[in-house]
C-alpha positions in Angstrom: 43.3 96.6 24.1 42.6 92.9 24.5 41.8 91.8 20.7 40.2 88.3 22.2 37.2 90.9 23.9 36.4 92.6 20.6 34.3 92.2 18.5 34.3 95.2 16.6 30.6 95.5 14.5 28.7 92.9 15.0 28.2 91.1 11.6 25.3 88.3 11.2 26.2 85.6 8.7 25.6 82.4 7.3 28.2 79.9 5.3 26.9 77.2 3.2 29.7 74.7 1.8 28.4 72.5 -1.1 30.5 69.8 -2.7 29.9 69.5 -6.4 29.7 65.9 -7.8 28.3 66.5 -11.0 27.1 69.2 -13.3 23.5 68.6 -11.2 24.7 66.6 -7.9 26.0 68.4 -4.6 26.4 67.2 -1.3 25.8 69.9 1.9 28.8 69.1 4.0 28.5 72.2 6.1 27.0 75.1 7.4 27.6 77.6 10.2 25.3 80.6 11.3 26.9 83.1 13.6 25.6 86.2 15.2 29.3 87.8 16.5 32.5 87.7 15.0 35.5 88.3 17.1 38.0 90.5 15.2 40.9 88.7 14.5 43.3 91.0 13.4 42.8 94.9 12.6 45.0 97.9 11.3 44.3 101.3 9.8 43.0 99.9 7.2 41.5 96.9 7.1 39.9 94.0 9.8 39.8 90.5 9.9 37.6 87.9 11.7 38.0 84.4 11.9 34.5 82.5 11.0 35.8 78.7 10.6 37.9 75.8 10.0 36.4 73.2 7.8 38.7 69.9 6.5 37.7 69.2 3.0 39.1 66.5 0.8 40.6 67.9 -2.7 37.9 68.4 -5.0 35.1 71.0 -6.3 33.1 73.1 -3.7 30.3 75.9 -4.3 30.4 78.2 -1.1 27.5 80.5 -0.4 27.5 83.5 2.1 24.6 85.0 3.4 24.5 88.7 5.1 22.2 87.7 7.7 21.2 92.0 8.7 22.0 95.0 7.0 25.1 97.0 9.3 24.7 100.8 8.4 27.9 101.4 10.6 29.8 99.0 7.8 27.8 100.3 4.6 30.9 102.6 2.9 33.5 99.7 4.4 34.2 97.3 1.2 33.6 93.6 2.3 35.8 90.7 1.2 35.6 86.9 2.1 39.0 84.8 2.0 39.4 81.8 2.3 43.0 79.8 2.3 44.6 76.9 3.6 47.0 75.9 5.9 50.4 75.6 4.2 51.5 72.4 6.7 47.9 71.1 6.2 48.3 67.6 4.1 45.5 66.3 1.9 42.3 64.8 3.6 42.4 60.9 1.7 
C-alpha cells in the first residue's frame, strides 16, 4: 500500500504555539488548523502522522491542541502528541 495516499481516520485538529515571556506575557508565534492527517508511519500497534515543522529559538513555549470533532472510530485508541527535534538541527540565534 502506498503510505503517501493514506490517511488512515481522519482527525480534525488545531495547534496553538505560545512563547512565554513572563509569568503574564506570551507571544502567538503559530498556529495550524488541519482537517486530514496523512499517516506517517503505522504498525500493529501504533500510528503516526506528521502535523508540522515549526523553528523556534531556545526558550519557554505553552503548546495547546485542540480536537477539532469527536472520531468514534478512534474512541478506545489512546492518543498521544510528541513533539522532538531534529538531532543535526542547530539553535535558531
Amino acid at each position: 500500500e502506498n503510505k503517501s495516499d493514506n490517511y488512515g481516520v481522519d482527525t480534525p485538529m488545531r495547534i496553538q504555539i505560545f512563547s512565554v515571556q513572563d509569568i503574564v506575557k506570551e507571544a502567538h508565534i503559530f498556529e495550524i488548523e488541519k482537517e486530514r492527517l496523512k499517516l506517517q508511519s503505522w504498525g500493529s500497534g501504533a500510528f503516526g502522522k506528521y502535523i508540522a515543522h515549526v523553528k523556534m529559538k531556545p526558550g519557554v513555549y505553552r503548546i495547546v491542541f485542540y480536537n477539532l470533532k469527536d472520531q468514534p472510530a478512534l474512541s478506545n485508541t489512546p492518543m498521544t502528541l510528541t513533539m522532538g527535534r531534529n538531532p543535526k538541527s542547530t539553535p535558531i540565534q
